[in-house]
C-alpha positions in Angstrom: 0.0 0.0 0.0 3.0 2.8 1.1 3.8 2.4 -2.4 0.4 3.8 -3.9 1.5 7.1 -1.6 3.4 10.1 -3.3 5.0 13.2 -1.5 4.3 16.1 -3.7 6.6 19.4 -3.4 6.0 22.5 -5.1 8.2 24.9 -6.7 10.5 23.8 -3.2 13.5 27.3 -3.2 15.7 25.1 -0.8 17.9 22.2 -2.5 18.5 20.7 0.6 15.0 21.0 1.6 14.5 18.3 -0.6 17.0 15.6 0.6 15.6 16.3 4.3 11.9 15.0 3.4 13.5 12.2 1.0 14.6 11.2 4.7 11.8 11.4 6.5 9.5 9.5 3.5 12.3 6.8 3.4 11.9 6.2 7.4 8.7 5.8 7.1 8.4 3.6 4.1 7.4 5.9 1.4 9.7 5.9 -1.9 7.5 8.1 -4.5 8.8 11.6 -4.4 7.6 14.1 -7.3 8.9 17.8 -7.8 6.8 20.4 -9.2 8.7 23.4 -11.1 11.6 23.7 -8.5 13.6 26.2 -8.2 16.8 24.7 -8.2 16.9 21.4 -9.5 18.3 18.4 -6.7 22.2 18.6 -6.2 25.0 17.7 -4.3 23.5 19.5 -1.1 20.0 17.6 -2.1 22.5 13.9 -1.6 24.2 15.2 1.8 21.1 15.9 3.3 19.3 13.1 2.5 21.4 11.0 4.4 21.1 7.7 2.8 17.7 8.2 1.5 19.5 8.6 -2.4 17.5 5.5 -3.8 14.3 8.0 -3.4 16.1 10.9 -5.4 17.5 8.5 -7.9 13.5 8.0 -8.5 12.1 11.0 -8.7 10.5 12.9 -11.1 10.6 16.5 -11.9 7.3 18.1 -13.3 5.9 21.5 -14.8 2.7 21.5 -12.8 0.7 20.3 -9.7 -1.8 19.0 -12.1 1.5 16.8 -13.9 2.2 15.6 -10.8 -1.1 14.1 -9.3 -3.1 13.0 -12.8 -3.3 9.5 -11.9 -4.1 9.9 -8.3 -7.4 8.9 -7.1 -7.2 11.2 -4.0 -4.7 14.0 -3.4 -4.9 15.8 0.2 -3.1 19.3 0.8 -1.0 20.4 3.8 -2.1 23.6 4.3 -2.4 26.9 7.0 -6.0 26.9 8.2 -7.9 29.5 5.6 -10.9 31.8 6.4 -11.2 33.3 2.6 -10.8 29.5 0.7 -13.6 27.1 2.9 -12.5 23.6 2.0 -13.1 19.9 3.8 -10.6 19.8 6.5 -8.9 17.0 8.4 -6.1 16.9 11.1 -2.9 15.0 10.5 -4.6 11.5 11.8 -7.4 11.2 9.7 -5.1 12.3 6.9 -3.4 9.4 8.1 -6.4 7.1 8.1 -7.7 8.2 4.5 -4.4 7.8 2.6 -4.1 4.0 4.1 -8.0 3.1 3.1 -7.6 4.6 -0.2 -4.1 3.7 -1.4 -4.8 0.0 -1.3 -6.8 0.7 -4.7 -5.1 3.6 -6.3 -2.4 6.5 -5.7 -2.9 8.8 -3.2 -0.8 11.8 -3.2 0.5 14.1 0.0 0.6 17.6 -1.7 3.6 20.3 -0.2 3.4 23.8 -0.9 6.5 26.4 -1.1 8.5 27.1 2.3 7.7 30.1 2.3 4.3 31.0 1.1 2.5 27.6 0.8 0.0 26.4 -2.1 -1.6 29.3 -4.6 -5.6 28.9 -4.5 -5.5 27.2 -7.5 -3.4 24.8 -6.3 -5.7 24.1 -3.0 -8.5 23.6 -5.2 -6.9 21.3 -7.2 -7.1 18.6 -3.9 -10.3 17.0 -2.4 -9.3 17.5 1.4 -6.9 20.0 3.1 -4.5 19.2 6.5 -3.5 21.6 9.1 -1.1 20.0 11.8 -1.9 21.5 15.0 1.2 23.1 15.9 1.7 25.4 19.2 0.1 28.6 17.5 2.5 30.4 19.6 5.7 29.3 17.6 3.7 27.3 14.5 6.9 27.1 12.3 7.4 23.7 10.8 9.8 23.5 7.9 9.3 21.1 5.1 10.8 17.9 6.1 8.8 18.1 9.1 5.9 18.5 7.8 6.8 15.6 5.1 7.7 13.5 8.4 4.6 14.4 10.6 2.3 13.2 7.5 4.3 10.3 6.9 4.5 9.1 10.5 0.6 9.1 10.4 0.4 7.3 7.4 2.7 4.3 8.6 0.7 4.1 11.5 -2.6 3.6 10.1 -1.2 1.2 7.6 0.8 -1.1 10.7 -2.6 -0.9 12.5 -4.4 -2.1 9.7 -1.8 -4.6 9.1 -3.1 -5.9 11.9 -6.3 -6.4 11.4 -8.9 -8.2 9.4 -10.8 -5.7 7.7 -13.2 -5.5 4.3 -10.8 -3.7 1.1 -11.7 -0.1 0.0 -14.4 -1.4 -2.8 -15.4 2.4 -4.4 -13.5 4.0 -7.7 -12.7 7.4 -7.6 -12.1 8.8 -10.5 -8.3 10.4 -10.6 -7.2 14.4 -10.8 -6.5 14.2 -14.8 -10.4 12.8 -14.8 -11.8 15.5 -12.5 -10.0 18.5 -14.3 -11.5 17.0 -17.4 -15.4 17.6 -15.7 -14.5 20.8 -14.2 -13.1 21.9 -17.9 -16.4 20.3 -19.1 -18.9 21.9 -16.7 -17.4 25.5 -17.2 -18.0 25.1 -20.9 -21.4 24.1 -20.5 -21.9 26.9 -18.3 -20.8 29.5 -20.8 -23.0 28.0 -23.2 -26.0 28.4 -21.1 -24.8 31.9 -20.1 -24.5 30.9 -16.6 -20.8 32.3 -16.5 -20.0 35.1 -18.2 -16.8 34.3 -20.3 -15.5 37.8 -19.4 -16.3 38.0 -15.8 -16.3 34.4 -14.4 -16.3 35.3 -10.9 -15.9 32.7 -7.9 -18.9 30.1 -9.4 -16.0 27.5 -10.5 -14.0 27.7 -7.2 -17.6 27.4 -5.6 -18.8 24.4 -7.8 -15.4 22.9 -7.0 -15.4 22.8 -3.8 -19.3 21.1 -3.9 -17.8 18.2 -5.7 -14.8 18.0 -4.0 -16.8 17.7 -0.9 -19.2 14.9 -2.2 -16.6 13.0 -4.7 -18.5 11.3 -6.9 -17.4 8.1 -7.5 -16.2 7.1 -11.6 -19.5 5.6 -12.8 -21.2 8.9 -11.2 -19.0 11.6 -12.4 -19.5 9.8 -16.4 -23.4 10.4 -15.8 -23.1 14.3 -15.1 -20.4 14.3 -18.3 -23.3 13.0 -19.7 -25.5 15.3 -18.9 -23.6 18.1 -19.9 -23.3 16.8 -23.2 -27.2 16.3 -23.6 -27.7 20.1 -22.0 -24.6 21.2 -25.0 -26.4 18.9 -27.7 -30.3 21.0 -26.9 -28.3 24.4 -27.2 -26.7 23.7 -30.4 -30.2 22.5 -31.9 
């Protein structure tokens, strides 16, 4: 199962940033580690701090975009600052932990890591179906990368040794993956320009807004190809 789960970093400033949470995935068992438009690509600083943890860089892969980097993951979960101005499901570090273990026995799962300094854009939030906030001490709240990476990994091996444990039923429903989803989303704003329910000009919020309804209810595969299809009948009675 801890090899359905991918650490995600985003355009990461700090070479040596990334050779510290290549260490913390490889001590807790996780090996797939994807870059998204870094700043500086991995180098000799990236090897030194990851401190026998080289197999995971030797693997890696280096992408343009966030969408790139989780299109074939059936769930993708954000580490993020609590947000009053972007409302979005929200779970702590242990059910994090708990959801990544259910759902990676089926399909990838991805752990999403935003910039040291300023986090995941928006755009990037909405791009995952849940957000995590570790509950630091809000009086000195500053985790750096790897720890975060290591926090969110420990949780994840702990679920999955307690499941090893036990006799329980597999995770039976099919989600469909980010590349699939973007695909809708690209899908319902059309429709919605056709109907002149967005303005082309002046979209507003209603696509972060419809987002975040189906990111909340995540439709399963078979459900998500019935409201593709009725899109297409709503485009098919406009064009007649």
């Amino acid at each position: 199962m801890l090899d359905n789960v991918r650490i995600v970093l985003v355009n990461t400033s700090h070479t040596g940033n990334i050779g510290s949470a290549a260490r913390a995935m490889k001590t807790m068992g996780i090996k797939d580690l994807v870059l998204v438009d870094p700043v500086q690509p991995p180098d000799s600083h990236t090897s030194a701090l990851a401190a026998g943890a080289t197999d995971i860089l030797g693997n890696l892969k280096i992408v343009d975009t966030l969408q790139e980097a989780i299109a074939d993951c059936g769930l993708s979960i954000a580490a993020s600052a609590r947000s009053r101005t972007l409302s979005w499901p929200m779970v702590g570090p242990r059910e994090c932990g708990k959801k990544v273990v259910e759902e990676g026995e089926k399909h990838k799962v991805a752990l999403v890591f935003g910039r040291e300094n300023s986090g995941l854009t928006n755009e990037e939030l909405q791009q995952c179906q849940f957000h995590v906030h570790i509950p630091a001490n809000p009086e000195y709240s500053s985790l750096n990368l790897a720890m975060a990476v290591q926090t969110l990994s420990y949780e994840v091996r702990m679920n999955f040794l307690e499941k090893e444990g036990e006799q329980y039923e597999p995770f039976e429903a099919d989600y469909p993956n980010s590349g699939q989803l973007e695909g809708f989303y690209q899908h319902l704003e059309e429709t919605l320009v056709h109907t002149g329910f967005i303005i082309k000009q002046h979209p507003g919020q209603v696509m972060s807004k419809l987002r975040r309804i189906f990111n909340r209810a995540r439709p399963e595969s078979h459900e998500l190809n019935i409201l593709r299809g009725v899109l297409t009948s709503i485009t098919k009675l406009i064009k007649n």
